[in-house]
N, C-alpha and C positions, 0 to 999 in steps of 0.2 A: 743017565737020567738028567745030568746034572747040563750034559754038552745038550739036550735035547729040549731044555727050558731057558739056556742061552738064547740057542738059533730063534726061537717063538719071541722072546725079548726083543731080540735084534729084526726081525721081520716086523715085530708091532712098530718099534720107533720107524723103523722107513715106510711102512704104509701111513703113520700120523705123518711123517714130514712130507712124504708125498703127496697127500691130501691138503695138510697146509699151504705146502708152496701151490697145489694146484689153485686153490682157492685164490690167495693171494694173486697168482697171473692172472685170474679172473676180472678180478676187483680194479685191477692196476691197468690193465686192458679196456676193461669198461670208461672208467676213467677218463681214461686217453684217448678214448674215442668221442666223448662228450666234449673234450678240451681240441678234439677237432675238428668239431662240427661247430662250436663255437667259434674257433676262429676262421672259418667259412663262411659266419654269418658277416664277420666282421670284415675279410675281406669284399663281400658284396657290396659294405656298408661304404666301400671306399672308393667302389670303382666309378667311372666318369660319372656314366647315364644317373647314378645314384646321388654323386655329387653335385649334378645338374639340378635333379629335383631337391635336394635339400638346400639348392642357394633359390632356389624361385619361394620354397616355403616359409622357409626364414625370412626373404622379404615380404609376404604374407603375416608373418606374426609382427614386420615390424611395420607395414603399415597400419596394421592393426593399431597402433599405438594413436596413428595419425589421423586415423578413415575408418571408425569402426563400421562403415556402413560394407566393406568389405565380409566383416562376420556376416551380416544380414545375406549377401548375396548367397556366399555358402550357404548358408543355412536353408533358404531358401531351395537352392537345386536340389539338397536334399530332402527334401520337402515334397517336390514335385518336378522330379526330374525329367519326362516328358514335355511338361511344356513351361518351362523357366529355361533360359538360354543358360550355356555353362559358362559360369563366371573365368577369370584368368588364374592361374594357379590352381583349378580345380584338381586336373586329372594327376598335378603331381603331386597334390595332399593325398588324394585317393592312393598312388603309389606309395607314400610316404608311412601310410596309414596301413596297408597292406604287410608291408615289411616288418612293422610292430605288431602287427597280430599274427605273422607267420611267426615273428619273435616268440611270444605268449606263445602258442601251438605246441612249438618246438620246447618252452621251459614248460608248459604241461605236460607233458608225455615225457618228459627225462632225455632228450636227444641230447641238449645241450646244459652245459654246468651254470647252476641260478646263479652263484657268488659270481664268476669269473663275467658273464651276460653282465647284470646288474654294472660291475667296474668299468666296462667296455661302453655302455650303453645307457645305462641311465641317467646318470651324474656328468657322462662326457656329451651325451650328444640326446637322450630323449625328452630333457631338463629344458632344452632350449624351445620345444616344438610342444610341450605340454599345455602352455596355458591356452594357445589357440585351439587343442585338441580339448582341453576339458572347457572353454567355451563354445564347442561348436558342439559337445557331446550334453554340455548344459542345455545349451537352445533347443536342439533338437530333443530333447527330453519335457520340455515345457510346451513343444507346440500340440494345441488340442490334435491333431491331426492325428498322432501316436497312443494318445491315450497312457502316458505315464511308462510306456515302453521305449526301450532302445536297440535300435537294429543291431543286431551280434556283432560285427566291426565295430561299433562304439565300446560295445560290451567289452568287448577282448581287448578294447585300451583303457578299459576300468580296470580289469582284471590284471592285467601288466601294472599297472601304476598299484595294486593292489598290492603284490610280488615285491617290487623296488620297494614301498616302505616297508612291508617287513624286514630287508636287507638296510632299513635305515635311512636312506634316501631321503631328500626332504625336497617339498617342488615349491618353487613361487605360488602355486594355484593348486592347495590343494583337494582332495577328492571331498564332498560333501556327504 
């Protein structure tokens, strides 16, 4: 009786540890699969063509400084993009813009880790491109045309900027 409530002891402890540790490779798997989809974003973030359009935007936000009649132009194609000519730097904001709301997508759905996004992304590199983004997301919110609406792409870099300040983040321009 006594060997027969051993062996039942000894079977429970190894189906809990089994379970445990199955759990645990789960969790840790999971994991690690987020922290590699993360850094996939990040190597996109780095390669040329990417590189390319993040030096034409940034001189966009920094003419901006100089020419705000630039915002206007934007602002404008978005407005009525059939018949307004597309201004310079347009299609690589549009990429620019793209990338941060596949960003958003990908921390909605849980593909990739918010904290580790956030360190990578926010503070390093979305900090810089924000305030052109939330004035062109501002204008385009105020033209009668919209009706107090914002096209989803805007949206999804509300929502992203949303994300960073809960992680603490703090922008030159922030959300209204």
């Amino acid at each position: 009786m006594k060997t027969a409530i051993f062996l039942q002891c000894c079977s429970l402890i190894i189906f809990s540890l089994s379970v445990t540790l199955s759990v645990w490779s789960f969790a840790y798997q999971f994991r690690s699969s987020r922290v590699t989809q993360t850094e996939r974003l990040h190597e996109t973030w780095w390669t040329t063509e990417m590189m390319h359009t993040r030096d034409i935007v940034y001189g966009l936000c920094r003419d901006l400084k100089k020419d705000p009649s630039c915002l206007a132009h934007l602002v404008a194609y978005y407005e009525s993009p059939l018949t307004t000519t597309e201004p310079p730097g347009r299609s690589e904001f549009a990429r620019l813009i793209g990338f941060f709301c596949n960003l958003e997508i990908c921390l909605d759905s849980g593909v990739v880790d918010e904290r580790l996004t956030t360190r990578l992304f926010a503070e390093a590199h979305y900090a810089d491109y924000q305030p052109l983004i939330a004035l062109v997301r501002d204008s385009v919110l105020k033209s009668a045309s919209r009706g107090g609406t914002l096209p989803q792409w805007l949206e999804m870099t509300r929502d992203l900027e949303r994300r960073f300040l809960r992680q603490g983040v703090v922008f030159a321009n922030p959300l209204r």
